[in-house]
C-alpha positions in Angstrom: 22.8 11.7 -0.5 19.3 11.5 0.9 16.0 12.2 -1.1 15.3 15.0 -2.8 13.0 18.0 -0.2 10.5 20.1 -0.7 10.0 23.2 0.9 7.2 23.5 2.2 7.0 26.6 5.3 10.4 28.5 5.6 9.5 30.9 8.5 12.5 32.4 10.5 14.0 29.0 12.4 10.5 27.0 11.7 11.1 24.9 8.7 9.2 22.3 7.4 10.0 19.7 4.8 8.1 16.8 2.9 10.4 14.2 0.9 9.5 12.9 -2.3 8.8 9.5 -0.5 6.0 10.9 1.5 4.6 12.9 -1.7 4.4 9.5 -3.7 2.7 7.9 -0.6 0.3 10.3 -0.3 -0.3 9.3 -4.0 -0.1 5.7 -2.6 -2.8 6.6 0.2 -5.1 8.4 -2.2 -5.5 6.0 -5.1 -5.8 3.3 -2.4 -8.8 5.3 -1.7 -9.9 5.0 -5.0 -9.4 1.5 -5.5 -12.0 0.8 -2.5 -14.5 2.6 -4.2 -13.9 1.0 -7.5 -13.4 -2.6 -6.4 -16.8 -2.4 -4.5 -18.9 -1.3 -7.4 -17.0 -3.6 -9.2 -17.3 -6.7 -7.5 -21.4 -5.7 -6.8 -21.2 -7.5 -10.8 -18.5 -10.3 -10.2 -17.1 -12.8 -8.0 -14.2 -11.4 -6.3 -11.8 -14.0 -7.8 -12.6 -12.9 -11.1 -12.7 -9.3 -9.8 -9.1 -9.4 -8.8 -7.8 -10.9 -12.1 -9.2 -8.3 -14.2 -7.2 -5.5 -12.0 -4.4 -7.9 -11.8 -4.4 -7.8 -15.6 -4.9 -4.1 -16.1 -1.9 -3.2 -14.0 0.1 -5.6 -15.6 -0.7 -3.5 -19.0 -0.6 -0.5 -17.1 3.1 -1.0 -16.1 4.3 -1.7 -19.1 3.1 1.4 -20.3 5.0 3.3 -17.5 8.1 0.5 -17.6 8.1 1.4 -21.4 7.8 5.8 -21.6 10.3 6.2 -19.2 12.5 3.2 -21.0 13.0 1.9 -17.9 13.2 -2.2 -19.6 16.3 -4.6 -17.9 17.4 -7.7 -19.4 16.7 -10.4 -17.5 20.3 -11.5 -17.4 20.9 -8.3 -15.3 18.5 -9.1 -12.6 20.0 -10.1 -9.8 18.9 -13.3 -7.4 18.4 -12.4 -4.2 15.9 -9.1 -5.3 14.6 -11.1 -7.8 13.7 -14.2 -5.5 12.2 -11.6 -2.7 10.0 -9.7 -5.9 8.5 -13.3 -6.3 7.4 -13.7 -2.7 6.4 -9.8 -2.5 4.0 -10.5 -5.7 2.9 -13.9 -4.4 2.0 -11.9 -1.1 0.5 -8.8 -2.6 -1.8 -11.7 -5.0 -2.7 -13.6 -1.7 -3.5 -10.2 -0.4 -5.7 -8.6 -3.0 -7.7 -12.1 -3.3 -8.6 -11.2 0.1 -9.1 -8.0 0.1 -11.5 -8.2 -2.9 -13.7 -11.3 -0.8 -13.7 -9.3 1.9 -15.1 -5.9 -0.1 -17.9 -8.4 -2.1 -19.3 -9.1 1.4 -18.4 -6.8 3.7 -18.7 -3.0 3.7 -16.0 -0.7 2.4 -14.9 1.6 5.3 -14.8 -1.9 7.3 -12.5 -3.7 4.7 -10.2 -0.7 4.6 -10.0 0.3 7.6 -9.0 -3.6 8.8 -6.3 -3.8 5.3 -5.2 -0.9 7.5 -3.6 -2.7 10.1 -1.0 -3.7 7.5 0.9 -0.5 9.3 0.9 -2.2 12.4 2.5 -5.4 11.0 4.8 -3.4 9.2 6.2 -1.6 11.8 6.5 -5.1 13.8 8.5 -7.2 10.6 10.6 -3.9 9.9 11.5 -3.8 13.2 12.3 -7.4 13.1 14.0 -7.6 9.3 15.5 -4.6 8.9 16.4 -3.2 12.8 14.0 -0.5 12.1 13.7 1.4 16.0 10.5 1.0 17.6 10.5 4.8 19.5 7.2 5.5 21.6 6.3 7.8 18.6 6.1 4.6 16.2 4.0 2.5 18.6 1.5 5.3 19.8 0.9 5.8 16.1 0.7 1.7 15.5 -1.4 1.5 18.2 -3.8 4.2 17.1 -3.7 2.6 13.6 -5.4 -0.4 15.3 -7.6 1.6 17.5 -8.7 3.6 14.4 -9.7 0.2 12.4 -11.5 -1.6 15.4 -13.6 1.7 15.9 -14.5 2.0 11.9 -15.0 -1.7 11.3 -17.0 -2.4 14.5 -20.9 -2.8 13.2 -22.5 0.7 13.5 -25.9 0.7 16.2 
């Protein structure tokens, strides 16, 4: 059973349909957005370090919230190794990512800094392919490869 569709156009044999997983990506994309903005103005008062702590610790509360309302709380006996032990690296990666990504936005300028954090598509495309035999179609590197045209022209300096 796949994920859940919505309909979207339904004109005679023209149908279009947007999963759930794109609907929460476009959430994804859009409060990505937001985080930009905010992390700027927030690290115009802070050093980045500190910066990313702060956010660190807010989404820490934050998901506890969420983890809480929708009862959603495991036992730690139940958790399993292998997801458990790949969680650890992914959160590792994502800190090691967002202590970068917050230098990068204290001295650089936003649209740069995104645009570059960007060209995460590209290497994801390239590891799924790799780790989980994901196809590489012409579609999938034409839209790669304009991913990293897009961030070169946005984070070249302007004349």
């Amino acid at each position: 059973m796949g994920a859940p569709q919505i309909d979207l156009v339904s004109v005679g044999t023209m149908e279009s349909t947007l999963s759930w997983w794109m609907v929460f990506a476009l959430g994804s994309a859009f409060f990505a957005g937001l985080t930009t903005i905010f992390a700027k103005m927030g690290v115009a008062g802070m050093n980045s370090d500190l910066a990313t702590l702060v956010r660190t610790v807010v989404i820490f509360f934050v998901t506890i919230v969420i983890v809480s309302v929708r009862g959603e709380w495991q036992r730690p006996d139940e958790f399993l190794v292998r997801p458990a032990f790949f969680l650890v690296l992914s959160g590792v990666a994502t800190g090691l990512s967002w202590l970068c990504y917050f230098r990068a936005l204290e001295i650089g300028p936003a649209s740069g800094v995104v645009s570059i954090d960007k060209l995460s598509v590209v290497f994801v495309v390239g590891l799924a392919s790799f780790a989980f035999g994901e196809r590489l179609t012409w579609r999938v590197c034409c839209g790669a490869l304009l991913v990293a045209i897009g961030a070169l022209l946005v984070s070249l300096p302007q004349e």
